[in-house]
C-alpha positions in Angstrom: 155.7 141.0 91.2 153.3 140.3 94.0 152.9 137.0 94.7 149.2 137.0 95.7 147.9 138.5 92.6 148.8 134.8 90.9 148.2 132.7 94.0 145.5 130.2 93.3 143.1 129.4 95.6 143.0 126.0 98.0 141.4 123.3 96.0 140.2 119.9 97.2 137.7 118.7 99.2 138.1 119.8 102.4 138.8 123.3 100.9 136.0 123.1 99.1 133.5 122.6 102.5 135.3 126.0 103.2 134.3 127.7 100.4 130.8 127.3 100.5 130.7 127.8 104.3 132.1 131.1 103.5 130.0 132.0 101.1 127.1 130.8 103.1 127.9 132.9 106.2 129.0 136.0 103.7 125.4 135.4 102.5 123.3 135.5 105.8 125.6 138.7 106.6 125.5 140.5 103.5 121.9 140.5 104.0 121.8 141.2 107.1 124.2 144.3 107.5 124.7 145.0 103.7 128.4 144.8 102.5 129.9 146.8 105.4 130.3 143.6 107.5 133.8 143.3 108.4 135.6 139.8 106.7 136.0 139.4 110.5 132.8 139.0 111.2 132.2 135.9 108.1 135.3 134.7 108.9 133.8 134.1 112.4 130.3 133.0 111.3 132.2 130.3 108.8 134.5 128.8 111.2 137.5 129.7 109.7 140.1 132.7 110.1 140.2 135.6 108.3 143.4 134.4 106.4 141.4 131.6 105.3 138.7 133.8 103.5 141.3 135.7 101.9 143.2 132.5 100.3 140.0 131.6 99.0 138.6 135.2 97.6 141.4 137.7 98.2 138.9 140.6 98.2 135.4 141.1 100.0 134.4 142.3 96.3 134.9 139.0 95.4 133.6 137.0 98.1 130.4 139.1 97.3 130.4 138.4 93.8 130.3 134.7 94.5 127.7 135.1 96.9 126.1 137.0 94.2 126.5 134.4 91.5 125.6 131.4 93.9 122.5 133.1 94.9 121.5 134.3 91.3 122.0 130.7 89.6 120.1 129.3 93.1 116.4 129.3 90.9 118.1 127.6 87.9 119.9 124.7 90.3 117.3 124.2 92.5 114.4 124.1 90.1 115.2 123.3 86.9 118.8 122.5 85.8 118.1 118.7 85.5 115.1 120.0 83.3 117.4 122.0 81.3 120.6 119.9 81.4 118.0 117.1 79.4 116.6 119.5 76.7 119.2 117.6 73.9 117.7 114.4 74.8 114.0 115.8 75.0 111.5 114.7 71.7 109.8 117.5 72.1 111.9 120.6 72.4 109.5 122.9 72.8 107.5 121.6 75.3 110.1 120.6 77.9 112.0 124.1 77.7 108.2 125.3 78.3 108.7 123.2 81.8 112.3 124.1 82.2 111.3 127.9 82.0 108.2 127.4 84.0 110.0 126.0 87.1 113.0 128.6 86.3 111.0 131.6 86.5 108.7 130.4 89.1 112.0 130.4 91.5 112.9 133.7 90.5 109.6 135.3 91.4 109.6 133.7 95.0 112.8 133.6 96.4 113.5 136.8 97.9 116.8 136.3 99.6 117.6 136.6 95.1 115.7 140.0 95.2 117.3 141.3 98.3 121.3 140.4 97.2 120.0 142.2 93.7 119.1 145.3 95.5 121.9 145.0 97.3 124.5 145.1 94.2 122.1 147.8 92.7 122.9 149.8 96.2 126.3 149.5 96.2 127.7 150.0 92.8 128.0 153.7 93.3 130.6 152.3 96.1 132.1 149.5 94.5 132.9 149.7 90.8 134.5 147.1 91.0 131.6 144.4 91.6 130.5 145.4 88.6 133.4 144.5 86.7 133.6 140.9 88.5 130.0 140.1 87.0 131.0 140.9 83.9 134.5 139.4 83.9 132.7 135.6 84.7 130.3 136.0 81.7 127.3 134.5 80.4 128.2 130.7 80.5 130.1 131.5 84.0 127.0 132.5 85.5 124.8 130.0 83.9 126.9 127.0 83.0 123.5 124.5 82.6 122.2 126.6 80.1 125.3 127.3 78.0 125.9 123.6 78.6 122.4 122.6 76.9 122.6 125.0 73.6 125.8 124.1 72.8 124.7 120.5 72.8 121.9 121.3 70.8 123.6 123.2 68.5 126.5 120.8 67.9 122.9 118.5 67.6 122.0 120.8 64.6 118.7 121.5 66.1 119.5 124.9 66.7 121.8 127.6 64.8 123.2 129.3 67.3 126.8 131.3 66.0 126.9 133.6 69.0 126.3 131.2 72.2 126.9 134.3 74.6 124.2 136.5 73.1 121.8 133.6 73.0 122.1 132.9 77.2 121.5 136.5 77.3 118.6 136.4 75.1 117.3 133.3 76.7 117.6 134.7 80.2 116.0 138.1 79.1 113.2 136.3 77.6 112.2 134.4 80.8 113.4 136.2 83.8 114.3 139.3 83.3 110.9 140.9 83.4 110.4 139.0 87.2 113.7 141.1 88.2 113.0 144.7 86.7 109.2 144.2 88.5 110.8 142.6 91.6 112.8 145.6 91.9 110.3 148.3 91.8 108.3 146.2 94.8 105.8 144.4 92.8 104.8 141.2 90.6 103.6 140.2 87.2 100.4 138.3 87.9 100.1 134.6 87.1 98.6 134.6 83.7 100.8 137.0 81.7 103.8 135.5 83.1 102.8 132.4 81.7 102.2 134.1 78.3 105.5 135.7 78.8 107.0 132.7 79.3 105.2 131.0 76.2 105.7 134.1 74.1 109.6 133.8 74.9 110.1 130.6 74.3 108.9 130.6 70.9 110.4 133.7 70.2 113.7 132.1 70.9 113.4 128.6 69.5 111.9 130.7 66.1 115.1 132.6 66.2 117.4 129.8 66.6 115.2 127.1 64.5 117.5 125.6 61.8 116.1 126.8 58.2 114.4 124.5 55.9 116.8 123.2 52.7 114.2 125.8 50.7 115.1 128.7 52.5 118.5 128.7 51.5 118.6 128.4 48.3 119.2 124.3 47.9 
């Protein structure tokens, strides 16, 4: 049996101040000489050693996947998790996830460190199967825990039905950002006024979906 495979990562937090200086330094590298930079080289832009980086991540694949993840929930923390982390206390639902995806989308479209790590993957998945299967192994309420967070609190609320909370992050994120990404990719925008209709249109799309049904509609 090899040990490593089941070693856990240092916790605490000191090791924590590690972490994300690693994944800050793996960050400005990736970017800067795609994923062939050496562990050597963010190792030295960190402050750390090399064996330090490896407790923490064990593979570069996986020190890029959580640069990956940091950098793709980045628009959500920055701009609008407090937004969305309040939706179950919010009167009107509607109106604040309107704000929530507002702000959310508006990140999404102007950061481009977000676009260029996207690329990035997109580049090097020919290469590196394996990044692929990291993403997916984390899962929807892995990469957006504030979200996943928020509808199950509003479902446990019973304002919305929602029996599949994976699909519905998935939905949710479609809705809003994903047409930003597949745009951002090709080297171009959505202009200002349909992405607010797409935002609009989305949002009531998905609260529609997941809208409790009215005693009449089911039979009582």
């Amino acid at each position: 049996m090899n040990v490593d495979s089941v070693k856990q990562p240092p916790s605490g937090p000191r090791a924590e101040l590690k972490r994300q200086a690693i994944v800050r330094a793996a960050r400005e590298l990736f970017l800067r000489d795609g994923f062939g930079v050496g562990m050597d080289s963010i190792a030295a832009e960190a402050g750390v050693s090399k064996v330090t980086v490896y407790n923490h991540f064990g593979s570069k694949e996986a020190l890029f996947t959580a640069v990956i993840t940091s950098a793709l929930d980045e628009p959500l923390g920055h701009a609008s998790s407090t937004a969305i982390e309040a939706l179950p206390e919010a009167e009107d639902l509607r109106a604040a996830l309107l704000d929530a995806a507002r702000a959310w989308a508006h990140a999404v479209r102007t950061n481009k460190d977000v676009t260029a790590l996207r690329n990035l993957v997109v580049a090097e998945q020919h290469r590196f199967p394996e990044l692929g299967r990291a993403w997916q192994e984390r899962g929807p309420e892995g990469h957006h825990p504030a979200v996943a967070g928020a509808l199950r609190t509003l479902a446990d609320q019973g304002r919305l039905v929602i029996p599949d909370l994976e699909a519905a992050i998935i939905q949710l994120y479609a809705l809003l950002v994903f047409p930003h990404m597949v745009f951002s990719s090709y080297g171009t925008h959505i202009d200002d006024d349909l992405a607010d209709r797409l935002i609009t249109g989305g949002v009531d799309m998905f609260l529609a979906y997941y809208a409790p049904r009215p005693a009449s509609d089911t039979g009582k």
